[in-house]
Chimera marker file (.cmm) of the C-alpha trace (Angstrom):
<marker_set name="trace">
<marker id="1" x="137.767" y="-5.684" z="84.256" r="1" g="1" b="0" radius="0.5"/>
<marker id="2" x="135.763" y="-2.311" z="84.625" r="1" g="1" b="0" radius="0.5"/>
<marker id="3" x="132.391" y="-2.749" z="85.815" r="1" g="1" b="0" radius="0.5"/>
<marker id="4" x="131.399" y="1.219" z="84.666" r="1" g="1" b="0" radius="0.5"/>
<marker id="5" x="133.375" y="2.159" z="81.993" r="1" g="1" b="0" radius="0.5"/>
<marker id="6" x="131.651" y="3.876" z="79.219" r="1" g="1" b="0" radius="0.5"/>
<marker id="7" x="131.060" y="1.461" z="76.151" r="1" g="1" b="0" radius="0.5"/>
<marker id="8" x="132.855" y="1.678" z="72.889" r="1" g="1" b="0" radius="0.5"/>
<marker id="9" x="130.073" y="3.708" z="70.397" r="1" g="1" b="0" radius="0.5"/>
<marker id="10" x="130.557" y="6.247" z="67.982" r="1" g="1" b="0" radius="0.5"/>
<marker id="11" x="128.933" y="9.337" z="68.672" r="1" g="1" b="0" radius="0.5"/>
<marker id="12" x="128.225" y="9.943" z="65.135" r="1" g="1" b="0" radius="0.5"/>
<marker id="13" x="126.740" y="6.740" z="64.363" r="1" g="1" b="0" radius="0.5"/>
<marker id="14" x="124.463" y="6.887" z="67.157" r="1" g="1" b="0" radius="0.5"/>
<marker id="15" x="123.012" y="10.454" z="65.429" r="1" g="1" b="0" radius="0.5"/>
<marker id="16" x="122.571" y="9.361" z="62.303" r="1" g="1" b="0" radius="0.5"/>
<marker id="17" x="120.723" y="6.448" z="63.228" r="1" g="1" b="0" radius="0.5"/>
<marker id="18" x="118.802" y="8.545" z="65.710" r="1" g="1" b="0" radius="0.5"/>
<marker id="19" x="117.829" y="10.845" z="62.925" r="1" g="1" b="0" radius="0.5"/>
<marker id="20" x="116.993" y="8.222" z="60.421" r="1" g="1" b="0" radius="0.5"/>
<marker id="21" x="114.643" y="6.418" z="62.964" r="1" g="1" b="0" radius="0.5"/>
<marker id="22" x="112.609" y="9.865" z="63.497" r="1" g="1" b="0" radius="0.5"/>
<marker id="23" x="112.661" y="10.715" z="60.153" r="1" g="1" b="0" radius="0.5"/>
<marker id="24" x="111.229" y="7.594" z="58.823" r="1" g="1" b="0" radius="0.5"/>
<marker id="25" x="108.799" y="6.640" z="61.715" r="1" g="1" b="0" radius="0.5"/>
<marker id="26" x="107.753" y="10.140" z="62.304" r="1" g="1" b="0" radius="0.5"/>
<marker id="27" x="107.727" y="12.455" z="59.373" r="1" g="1" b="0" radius="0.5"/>
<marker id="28" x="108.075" y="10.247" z="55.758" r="1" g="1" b="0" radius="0.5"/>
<marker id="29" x="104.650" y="8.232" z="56.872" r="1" g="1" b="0" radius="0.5"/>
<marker id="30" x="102.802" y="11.947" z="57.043" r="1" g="1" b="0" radius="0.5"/>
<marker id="31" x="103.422" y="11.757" z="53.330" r="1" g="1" b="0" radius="0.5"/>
<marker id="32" x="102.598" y="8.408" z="52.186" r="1" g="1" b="0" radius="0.5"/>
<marker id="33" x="103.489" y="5.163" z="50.740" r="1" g="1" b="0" radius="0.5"/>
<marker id="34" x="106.147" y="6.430" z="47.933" r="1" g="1" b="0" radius="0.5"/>
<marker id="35" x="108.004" y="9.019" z="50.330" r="1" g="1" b="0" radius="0.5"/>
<marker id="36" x="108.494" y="5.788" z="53.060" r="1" g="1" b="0" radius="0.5"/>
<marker id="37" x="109.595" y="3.521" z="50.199" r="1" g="1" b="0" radius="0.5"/>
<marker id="38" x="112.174" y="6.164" z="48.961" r="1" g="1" b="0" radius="0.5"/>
<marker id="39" x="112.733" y="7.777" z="51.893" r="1" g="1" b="0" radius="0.5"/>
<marker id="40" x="113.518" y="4.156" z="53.360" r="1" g="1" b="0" radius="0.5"/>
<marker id="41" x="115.780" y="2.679" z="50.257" r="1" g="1" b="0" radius="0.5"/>
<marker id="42" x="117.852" y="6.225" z="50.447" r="1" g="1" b="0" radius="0.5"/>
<marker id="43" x="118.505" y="6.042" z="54.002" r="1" g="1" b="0" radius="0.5"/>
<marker id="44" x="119.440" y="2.770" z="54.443" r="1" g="1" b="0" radius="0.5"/>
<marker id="45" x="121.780" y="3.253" z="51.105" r="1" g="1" b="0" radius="0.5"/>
<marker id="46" x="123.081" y="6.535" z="53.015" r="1" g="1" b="0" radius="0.5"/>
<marker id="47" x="123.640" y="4.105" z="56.300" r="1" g="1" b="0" radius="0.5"/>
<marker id="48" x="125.678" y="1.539" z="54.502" r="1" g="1" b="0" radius="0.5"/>
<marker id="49" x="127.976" y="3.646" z="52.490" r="1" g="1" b="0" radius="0.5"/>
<marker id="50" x="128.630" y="6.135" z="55.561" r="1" g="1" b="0" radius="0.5"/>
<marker id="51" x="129.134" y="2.918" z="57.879" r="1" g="1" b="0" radius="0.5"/>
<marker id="52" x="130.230" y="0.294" z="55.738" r="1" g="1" b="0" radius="0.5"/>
<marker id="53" x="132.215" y="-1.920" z="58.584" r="1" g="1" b="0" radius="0.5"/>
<marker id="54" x="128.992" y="-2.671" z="60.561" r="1" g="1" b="0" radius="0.5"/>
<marker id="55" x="127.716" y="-4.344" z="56.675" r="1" g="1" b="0" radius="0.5"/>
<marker id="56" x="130.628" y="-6.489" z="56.074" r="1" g="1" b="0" radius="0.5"/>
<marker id="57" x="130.466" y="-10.331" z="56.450" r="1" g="1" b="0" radius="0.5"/>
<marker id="58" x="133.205" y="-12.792" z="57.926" r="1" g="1" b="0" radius="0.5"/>
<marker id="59" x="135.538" y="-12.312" z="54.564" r="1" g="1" b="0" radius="0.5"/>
<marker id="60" x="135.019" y="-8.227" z="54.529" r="1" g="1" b="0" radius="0.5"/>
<marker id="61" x="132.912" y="-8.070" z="51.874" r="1" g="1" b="0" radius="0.5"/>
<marker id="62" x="130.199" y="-6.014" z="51.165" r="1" g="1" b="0" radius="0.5"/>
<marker id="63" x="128.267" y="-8.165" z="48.593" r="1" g="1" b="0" radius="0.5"/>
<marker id="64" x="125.361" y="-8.873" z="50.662" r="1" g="1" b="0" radius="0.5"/>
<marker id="65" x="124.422" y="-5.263" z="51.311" r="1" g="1" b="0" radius="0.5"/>
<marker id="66" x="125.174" y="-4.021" z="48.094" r="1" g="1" b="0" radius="0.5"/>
<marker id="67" x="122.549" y="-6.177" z="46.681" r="1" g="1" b="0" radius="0.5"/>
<marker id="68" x="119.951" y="-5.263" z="49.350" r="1" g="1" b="0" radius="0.5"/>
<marker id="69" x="120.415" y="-1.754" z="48.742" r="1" g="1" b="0" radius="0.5"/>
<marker id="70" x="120.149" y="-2.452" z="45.064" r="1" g="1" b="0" radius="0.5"/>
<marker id="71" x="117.081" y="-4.686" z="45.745" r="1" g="1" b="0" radius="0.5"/>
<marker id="72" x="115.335" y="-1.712" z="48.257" r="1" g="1" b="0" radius="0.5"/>
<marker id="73" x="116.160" y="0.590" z="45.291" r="1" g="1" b="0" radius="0.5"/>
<marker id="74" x="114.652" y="-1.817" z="42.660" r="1" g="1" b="0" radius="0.5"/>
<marker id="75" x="111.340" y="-1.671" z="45.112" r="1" g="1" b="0" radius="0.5"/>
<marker id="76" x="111.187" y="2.023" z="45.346" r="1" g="1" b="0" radius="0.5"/>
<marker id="77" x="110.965" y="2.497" z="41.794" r="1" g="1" b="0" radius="0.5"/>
<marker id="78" x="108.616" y="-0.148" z="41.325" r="1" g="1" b="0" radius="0.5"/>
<marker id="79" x="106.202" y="1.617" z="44.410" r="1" g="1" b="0" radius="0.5"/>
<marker id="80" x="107.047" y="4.938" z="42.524" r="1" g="1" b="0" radius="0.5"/>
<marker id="81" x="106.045" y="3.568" z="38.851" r="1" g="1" b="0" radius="0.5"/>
<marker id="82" x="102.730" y="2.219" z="40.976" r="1" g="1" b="0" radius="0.5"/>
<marker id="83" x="101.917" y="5.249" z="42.295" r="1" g="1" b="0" radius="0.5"/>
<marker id="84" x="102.060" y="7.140" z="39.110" r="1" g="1" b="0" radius="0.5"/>
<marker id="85" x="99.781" y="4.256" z="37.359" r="1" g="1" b="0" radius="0.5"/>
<marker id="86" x="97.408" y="4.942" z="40.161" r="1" g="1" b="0" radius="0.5"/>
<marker id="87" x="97.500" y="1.997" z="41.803" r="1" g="1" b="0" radius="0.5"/>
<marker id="88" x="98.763" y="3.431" z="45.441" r="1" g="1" b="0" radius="0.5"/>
<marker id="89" x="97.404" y="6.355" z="46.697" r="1" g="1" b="0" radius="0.5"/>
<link id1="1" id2="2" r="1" g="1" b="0" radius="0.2"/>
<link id1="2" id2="3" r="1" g="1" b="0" radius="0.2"/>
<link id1="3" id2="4" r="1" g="1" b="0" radius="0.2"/>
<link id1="4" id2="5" r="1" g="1" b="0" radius="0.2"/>
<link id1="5" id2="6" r="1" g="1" b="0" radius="0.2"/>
<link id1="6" id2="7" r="1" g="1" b="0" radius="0.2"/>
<link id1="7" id2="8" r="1" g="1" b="0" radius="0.2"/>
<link id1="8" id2="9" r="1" g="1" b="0" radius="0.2"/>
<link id1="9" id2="10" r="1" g="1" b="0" radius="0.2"/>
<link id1="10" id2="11" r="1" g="1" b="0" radius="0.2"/>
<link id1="11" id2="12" r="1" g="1" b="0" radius="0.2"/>
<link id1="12" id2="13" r="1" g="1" b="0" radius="0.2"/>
<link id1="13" id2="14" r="1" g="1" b="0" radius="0.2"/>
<link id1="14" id2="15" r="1" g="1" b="0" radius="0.2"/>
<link id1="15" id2="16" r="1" g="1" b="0" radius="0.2"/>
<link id1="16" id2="17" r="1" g="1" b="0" radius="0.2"/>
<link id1="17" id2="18" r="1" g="1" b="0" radius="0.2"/>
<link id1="18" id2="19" r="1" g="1" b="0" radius="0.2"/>
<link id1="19" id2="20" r="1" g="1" b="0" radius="0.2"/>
<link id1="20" id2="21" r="1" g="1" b="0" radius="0.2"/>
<link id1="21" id2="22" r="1" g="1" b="0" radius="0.2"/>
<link id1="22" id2="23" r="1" g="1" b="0" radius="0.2"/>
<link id1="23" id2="24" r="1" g="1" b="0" radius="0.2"/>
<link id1="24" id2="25" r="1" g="1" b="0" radius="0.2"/>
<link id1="25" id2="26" r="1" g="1" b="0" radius="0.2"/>
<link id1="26" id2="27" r="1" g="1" b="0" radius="0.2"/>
<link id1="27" id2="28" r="1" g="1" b="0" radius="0.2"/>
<link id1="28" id2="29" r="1" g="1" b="0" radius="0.2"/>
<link id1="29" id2="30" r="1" g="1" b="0" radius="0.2"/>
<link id1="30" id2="31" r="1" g="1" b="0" radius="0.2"/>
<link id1="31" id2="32" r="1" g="1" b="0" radius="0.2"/>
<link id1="32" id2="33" r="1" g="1" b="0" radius="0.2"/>
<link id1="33" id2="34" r="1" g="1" b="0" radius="0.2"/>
<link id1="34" id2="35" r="1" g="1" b="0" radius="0.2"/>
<link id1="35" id2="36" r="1" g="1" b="0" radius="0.2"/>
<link id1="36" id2="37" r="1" g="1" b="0" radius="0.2"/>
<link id1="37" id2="38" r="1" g="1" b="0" radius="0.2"/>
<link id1="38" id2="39" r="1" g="1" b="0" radius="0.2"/>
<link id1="39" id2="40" r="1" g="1" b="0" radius="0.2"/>
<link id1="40" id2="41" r="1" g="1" b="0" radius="0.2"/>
<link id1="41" id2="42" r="1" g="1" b="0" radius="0.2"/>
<link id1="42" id2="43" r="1" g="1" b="0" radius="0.2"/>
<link id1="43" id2="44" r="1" g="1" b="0" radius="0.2"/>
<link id1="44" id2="45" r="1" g="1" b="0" radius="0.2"/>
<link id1="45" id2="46" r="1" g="1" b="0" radius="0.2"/>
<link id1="46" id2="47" r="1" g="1" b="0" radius="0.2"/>
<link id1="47" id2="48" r="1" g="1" b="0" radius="0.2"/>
<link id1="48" id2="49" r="1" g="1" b="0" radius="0.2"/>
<link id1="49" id2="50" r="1" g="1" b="0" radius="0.2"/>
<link id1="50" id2="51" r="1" g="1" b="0" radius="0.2"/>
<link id1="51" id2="52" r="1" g="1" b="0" radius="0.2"/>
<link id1="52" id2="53" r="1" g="1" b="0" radius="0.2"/>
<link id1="53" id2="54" r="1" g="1" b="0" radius="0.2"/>
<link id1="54" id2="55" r="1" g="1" b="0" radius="0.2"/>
<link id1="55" id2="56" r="1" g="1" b="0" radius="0.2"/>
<link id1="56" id2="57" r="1" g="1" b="0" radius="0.2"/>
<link id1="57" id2="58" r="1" g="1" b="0" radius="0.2"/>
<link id1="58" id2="59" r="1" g="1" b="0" radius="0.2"/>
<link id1="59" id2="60" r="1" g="1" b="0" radius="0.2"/>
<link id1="60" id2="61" r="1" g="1" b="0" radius="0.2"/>
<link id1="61" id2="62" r="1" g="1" b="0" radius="0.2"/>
<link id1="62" id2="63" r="1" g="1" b="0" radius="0.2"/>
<link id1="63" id2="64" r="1" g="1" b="0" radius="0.2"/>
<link id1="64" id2="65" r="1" g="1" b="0" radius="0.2"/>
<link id1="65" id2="66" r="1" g="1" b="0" radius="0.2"/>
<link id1="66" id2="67" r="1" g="1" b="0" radius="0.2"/>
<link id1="67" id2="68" r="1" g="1" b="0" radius="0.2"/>
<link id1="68" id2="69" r="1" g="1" b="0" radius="0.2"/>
<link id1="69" id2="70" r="1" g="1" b="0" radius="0.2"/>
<link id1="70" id2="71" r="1" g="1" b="0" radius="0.2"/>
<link id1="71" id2="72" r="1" g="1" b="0" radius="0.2"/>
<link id1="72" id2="73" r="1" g="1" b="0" radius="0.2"/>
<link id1="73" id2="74" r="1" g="1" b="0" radius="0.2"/>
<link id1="74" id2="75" r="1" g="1" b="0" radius="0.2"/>
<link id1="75" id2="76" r="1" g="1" b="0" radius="0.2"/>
<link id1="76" id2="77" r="1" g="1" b="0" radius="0.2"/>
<link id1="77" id2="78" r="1" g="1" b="0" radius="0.2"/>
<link id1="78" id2="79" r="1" g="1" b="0" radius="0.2"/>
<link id1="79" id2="80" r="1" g="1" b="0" radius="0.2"/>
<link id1="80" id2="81" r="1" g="1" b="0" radius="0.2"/>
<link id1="81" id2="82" r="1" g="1" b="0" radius="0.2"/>
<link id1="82" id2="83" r="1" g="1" b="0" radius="0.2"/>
<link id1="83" id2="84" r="1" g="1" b="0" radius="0.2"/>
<link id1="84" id2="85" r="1" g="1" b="0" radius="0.2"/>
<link id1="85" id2="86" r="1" g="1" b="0" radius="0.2"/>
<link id1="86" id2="87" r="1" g="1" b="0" radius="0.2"/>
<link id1="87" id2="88" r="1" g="1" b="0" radius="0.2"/>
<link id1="88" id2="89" r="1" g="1" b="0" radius="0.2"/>
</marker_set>
């Protein structure tokens, strides 16, 4: 059993979640509550489509995080429809 080997990661997963933490901790809360929501809902809905195998239960399906994206979605329209009403600033 190695003791030092190098551990089994994918290079490009590791960016694109590097750049998806900075974008939405860093630069989408500069410009409020509706480009976080979306901002959020679209990366996350980028993440699971790009990387589907890290979403998929026991079975291999992909129910569960099909319907949270479509639930994140539902909320990002609802925080958009808000913010046009006037409700969120």
């Amino acid at each position: 059993m190695k003791k030092y080997g190098m551990p089994n990661t994918k290079l490009t997963e590791e960016v694109f979640s590097a750049i998806l933490v900075v974008v939405v901790l860093l630069i989408l809360p500069q410009l409020g509550a509706v480009a976080m929501m979306v901002g959020s809902a679209t990366g996350f809905g980028i993440y699971v489509y790009l990387f589907p195998d890290r979403f998929r239960t026991r079975n291999g399906s992909l129910k569960l995080a099909i319907g949270l994206v479509t639930f994140l979605a539902i909320l990002a329209g609802v925080v958009v429809v808000m913010s046009l009403a006037g409700q969120i600033k």
